[in-house]
C-alpha positions in Angstrom: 78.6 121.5 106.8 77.0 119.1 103.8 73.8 121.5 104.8 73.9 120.1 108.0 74.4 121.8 111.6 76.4 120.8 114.4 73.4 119.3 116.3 72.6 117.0 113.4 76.2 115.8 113.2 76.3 115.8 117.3 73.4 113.2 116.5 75.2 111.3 114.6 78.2 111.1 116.9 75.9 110.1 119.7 74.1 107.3 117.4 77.4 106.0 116.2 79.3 106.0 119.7 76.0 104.0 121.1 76.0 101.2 118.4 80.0 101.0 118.6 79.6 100.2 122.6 76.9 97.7 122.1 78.5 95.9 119.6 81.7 95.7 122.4 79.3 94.7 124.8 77.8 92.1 123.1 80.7 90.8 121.4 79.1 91.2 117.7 82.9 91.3 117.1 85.7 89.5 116.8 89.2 90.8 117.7 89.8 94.5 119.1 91.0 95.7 116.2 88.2 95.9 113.9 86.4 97.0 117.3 89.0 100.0 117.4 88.6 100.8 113.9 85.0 101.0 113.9 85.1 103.4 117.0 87.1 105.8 114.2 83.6 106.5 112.6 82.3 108.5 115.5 85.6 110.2 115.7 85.3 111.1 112.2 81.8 112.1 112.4 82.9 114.4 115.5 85.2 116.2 113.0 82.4 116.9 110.6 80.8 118.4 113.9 83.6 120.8 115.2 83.5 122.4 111.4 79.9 123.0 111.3 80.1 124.5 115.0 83.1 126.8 113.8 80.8 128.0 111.7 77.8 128.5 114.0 79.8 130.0 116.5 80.0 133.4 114.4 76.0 133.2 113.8 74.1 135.3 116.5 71.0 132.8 115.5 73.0 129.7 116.3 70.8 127.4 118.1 73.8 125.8 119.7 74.1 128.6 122.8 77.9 129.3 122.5 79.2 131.9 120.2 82.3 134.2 120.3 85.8 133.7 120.8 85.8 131.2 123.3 84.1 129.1 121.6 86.0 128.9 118.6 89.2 128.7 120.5 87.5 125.7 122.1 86.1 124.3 118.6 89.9 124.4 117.2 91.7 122.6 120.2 88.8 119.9 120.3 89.2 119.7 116.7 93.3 119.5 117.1 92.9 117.1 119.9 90.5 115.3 118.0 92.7 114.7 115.0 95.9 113.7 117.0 93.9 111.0 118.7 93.0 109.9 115.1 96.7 110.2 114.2 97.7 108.1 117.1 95.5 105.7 117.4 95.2 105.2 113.5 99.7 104.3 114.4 98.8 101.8 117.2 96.9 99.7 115.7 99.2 99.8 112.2 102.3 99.4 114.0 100.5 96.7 116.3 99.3 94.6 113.2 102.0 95.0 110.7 105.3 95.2 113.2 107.0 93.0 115.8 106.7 96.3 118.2 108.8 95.7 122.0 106.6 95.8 125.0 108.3 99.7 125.3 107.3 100.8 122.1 103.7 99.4 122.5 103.2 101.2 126.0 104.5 104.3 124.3 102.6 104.0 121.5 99.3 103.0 123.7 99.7 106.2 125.6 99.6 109.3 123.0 95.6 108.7 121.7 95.1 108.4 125.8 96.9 111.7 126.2 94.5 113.3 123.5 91.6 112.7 124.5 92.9 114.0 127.9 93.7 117.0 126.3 90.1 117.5 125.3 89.2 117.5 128.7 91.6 119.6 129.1 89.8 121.8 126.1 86.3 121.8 127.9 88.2 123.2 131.2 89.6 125.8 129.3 86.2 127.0 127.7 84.9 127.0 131.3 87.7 129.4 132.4 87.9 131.7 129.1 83.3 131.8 128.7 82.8 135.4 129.2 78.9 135.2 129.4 77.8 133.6 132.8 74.5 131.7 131.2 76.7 130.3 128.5 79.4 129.0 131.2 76.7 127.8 133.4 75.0 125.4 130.3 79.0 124.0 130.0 79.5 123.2 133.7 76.0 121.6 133.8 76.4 119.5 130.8 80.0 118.5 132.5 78.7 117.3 135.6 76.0 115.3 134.1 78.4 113.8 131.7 81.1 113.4 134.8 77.5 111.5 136.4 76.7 108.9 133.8 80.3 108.0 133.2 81.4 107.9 136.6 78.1 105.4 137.8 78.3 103.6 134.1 82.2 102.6 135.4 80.5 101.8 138.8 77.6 99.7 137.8 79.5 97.8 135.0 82.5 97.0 137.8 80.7 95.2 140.4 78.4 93.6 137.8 81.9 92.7 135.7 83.0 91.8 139.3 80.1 89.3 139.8 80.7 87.6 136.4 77.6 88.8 134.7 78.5 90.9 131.9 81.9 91.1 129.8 84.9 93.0 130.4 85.3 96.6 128.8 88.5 98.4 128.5 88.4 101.4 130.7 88.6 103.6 127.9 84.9 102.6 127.3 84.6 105.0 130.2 85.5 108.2 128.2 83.3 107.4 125.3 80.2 107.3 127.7 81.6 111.0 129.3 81.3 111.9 126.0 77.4 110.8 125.5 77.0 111.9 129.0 77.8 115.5 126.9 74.8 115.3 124.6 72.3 113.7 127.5 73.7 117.3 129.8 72.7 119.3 126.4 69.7 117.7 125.6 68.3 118.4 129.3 69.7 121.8 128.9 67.6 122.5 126.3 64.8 121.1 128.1 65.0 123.5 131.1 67.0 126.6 129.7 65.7 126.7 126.4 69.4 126.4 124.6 72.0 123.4 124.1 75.1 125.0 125.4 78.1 125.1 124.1 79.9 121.7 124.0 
């Protein structure tokens, strides 16, 4: 994709996503809106991704670990999740900047990009269940739990220290974003002791 590879892209996701958080952490910006907006580049940049691991996933040289049907099954419904969280989040903040929206229509609204990026968790339990080679499905489960491990005591550490008054408030979807480093970190030390970077 642009003669680039999924890993390249996954990079890029990774740089984005980091410099997106520590500009909300800091408070670099004003307002959450152009905060939200900006977190659409690593989104976008995670689309870019899925197509150029479609693509590896039919090349027996694919450095990426994970080839077959499986993972192109799991490629599309990330890349479908993906693009309804774009769609939905892309109408929240329109409708919450250019309309006098009830408090209904806001929570409703507010829901649908949470219940995407669900269903790419969802996605990554699937390609646990439906992985047909053992070593493959062993590299996903790995990356997950490390991932689950820097989110879970990121959320933790940031709650008492939030608690204690010492660093800003985040918005607990913050939480998911860091899951979703926690992904490259779990690939990056799978490719460190296995040799390969799995296949999420």
């Amino acid at each position: 994709m642009f003669g680039r590879g999924p890993l390249f892209w996954g990079a890029m996701v990774a740089l984005t996503t980091a410099l997106v958080v520590a500009l909300a952490a800091t408070g670099s910006i004003e307002g959450k809106a152009p905060l939200l907006l900006l977190a659409l580049v690593p989104c976008i940049l995670a689309m870019i991704m899925f197509r150029a691991g479609y693509k590896a996933a039919d090349d027996p040289e694919s450095v990426c670990g994970g080839t077959g049907e499986a993972q192109k099954r799991y490629i599309k419904r990330t890349a479908i999740f993906t693009s309804l969280y774009l769609a939905t989040f892309g109408l929240l903040v329109f409708a919450d900047l250019e309309f006098r929206i009830t408090r209904e229509v806001r929570f409703a609204l507010a829901l649908l990009p949470g219940l995407a990026i669900t269903g790419v968790f969802w996605t990554i339990g699937r390609l646990i269940v439906e992985e047909t080679d053992e070593f493959i499905r062993m590299l996903v489960i790995r990356q997950t739990l490390i991932a689950s491990a820097i989110a879970l005591t990121l959320a933790t550490v940031w709650g008492f220290l939030e608690s204690a008054d010492v660093v800003p408030h985040l918005d607990a979807y913050w939480w998911a974003v860091a899951f979703f480093a926690g992904l490259f970190v779990g690939a990056v030390v799978n490719r460190i002791e296995h040799g390969t970077w799995g296949a999420v």
